[in-house]
C-alpha positions in Angstrom: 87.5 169.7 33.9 89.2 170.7 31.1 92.2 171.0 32.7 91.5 167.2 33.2 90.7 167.0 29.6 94.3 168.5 29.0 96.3 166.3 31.6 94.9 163.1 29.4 96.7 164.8 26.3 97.4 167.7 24.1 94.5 166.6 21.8 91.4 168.5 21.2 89.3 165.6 22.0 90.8 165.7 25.5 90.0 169.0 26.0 85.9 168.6 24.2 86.1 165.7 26.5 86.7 167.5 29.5 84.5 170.6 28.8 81.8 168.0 28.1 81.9 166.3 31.2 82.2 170.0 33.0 79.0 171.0 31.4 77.5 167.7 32.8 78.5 168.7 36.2 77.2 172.2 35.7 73.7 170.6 34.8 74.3 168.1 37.5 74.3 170.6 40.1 71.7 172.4 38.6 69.4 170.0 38.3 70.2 169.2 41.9 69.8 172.9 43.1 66.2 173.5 41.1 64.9 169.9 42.2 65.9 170.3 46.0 65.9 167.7 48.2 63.6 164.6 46.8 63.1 161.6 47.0 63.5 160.0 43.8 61.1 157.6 42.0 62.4 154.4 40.8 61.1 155.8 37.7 63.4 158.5 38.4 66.4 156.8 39.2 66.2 154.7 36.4 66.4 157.7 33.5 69.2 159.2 35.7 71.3 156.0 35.7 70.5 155.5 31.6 71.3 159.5 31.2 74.5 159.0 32.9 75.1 155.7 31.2 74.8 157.6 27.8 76.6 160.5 28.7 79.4 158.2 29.4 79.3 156.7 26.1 79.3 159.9 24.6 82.2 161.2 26.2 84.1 158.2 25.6 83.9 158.8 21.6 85.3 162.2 22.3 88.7 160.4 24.8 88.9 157.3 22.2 88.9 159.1 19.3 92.2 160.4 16.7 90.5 163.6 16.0 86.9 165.2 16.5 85.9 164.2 12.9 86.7 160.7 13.4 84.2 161.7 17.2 81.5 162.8 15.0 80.9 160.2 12.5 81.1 157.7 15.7 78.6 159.8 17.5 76.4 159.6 14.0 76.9 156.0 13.9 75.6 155.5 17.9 72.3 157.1 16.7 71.8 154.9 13.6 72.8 157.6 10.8 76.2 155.9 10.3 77.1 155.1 6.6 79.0 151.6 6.4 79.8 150.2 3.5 78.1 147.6 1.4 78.7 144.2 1.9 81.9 144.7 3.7 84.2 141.1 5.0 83.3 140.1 8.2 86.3 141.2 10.2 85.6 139.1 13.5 87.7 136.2 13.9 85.4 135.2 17.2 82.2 135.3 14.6 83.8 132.9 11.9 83.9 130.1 14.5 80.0 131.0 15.9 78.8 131.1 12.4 80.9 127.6 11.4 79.0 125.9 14.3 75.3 127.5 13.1 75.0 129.4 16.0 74.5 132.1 14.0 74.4 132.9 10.2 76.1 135.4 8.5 72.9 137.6 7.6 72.4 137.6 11.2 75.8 139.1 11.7 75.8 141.7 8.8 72.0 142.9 10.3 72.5 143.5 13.8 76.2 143.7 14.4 78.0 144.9 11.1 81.5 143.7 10.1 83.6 145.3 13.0 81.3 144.0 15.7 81.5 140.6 17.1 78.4 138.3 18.3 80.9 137.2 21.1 82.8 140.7 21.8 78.7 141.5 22.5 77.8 138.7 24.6 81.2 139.4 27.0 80.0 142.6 26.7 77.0 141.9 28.5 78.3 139.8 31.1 80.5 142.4 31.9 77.7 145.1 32.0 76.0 142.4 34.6 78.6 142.3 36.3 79.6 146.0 36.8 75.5 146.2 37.6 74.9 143.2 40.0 78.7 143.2 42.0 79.0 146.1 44.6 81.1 148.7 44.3 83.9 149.5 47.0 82.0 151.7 49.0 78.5 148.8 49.1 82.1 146.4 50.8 82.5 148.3 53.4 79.1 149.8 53.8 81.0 153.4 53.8 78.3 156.4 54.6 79.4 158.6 56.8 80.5 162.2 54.9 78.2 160.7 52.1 75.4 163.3 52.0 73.8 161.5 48.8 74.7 157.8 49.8 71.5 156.5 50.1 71.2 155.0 46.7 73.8 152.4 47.5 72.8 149.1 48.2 73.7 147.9 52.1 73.8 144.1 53.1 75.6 142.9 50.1 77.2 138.9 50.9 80.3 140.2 49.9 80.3 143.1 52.2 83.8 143.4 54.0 84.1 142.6 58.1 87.4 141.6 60.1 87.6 137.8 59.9 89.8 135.0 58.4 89.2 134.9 55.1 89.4 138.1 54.4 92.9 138.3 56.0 93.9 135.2 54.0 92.4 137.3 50.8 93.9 140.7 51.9 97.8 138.5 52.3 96.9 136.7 49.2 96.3 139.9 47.4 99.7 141.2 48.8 101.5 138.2 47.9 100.9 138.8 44.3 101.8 142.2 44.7 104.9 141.4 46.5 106.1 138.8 43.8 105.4 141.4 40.9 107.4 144.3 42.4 110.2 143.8 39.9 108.0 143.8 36.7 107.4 147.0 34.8 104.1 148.1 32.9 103.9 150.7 30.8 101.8 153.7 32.0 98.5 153.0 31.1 97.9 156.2 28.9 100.8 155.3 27.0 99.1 151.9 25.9 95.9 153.6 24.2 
């Protein structure tokens, strides 16, 4: 994993970033080796998915970051011992147009959301955190379990799940259509746009 880290960039926040997520393996498999084979409450279930949920988070300051001091006072902000400045200008251009219509007021913003945050940037957010929550993943499509010791937390009979049929051949060609037509285009690798 840190070798990961490392193939992200020559950064120490690449390489904390891939130590950390080695450790969380390491306690990962331990966890897995000391528990044995359980069945899982739904209490259960749902600390693991909020542990790995805010392990992710806390990785990501480490991959996002310039530097690991810049890391740290992010990771002292997450946990409410940040130190912002008083009074600063709401920054938000998406929060000056909810706060002219009286959706909201500008105490509102300043209290909950600070002057970097954005009552809109949270509300797509959210809709994106339902989204990644409520759609299935690749494997729930094709209802993929075989070689899958631990698959049986993935949900099965999803509307959307793939089968042979018209529409998803007209979907599939549609797909490579768009594909086709933007052959000639070039994008920049994506670690090259961070």
């Amino acid at each position: 994993m840190v070798v990961g880290g490392f193939w992200h960039g020559a950064n120490w926040t690449f390489i904390c970033w891939g130590a950390f997520h080695g450790i969380l393996l390491t306690a990962n498999h331990l966890w897995r080796s000391l528990r044995g084979e359980r069945e899982a409450s739904a209490a259960g279930r749902f600390v693991g998915w909020f542990l790995t949920f805010a392990a992710f988070a806390v990785g990501m300051t480490m991959f996002r970051s310039a530097d690991l001091a810049t890391s740290g006072r992010l990771l002292q902000a997450m946990v409410g011992f940040g130190h912002a400045p008083e009074n600063p200008p709401v920054m938000v251009g998406f929060d000056f147009w909810v706060m002219e219509k009286g959706f909201v007021t500008e105490a509102f913003v300043r209290n909950w959301l600070g002057s970097y945050w954005s009552v809109v940037g949270s509300l797509a957010t959210m809709v994106a955190f339902a989204i990644a929550i409520a759609v299935p993943d690749t494997m729930e499509l094709v209802d993929y379990r075989e070689g899958e010791p631990r698959s049986n937390w993935r949900r099965s009979g999803s509307p959307l799940r793939w089968s042979p049929s018209p529409a998803w051949a007209l979907a599939v060609l549609a797909l490579f259509g768009v594909a086709f037509a933007n052959l000639g285009s070039f994008s920049e690798f994506l670690y090259y746009q961070f």
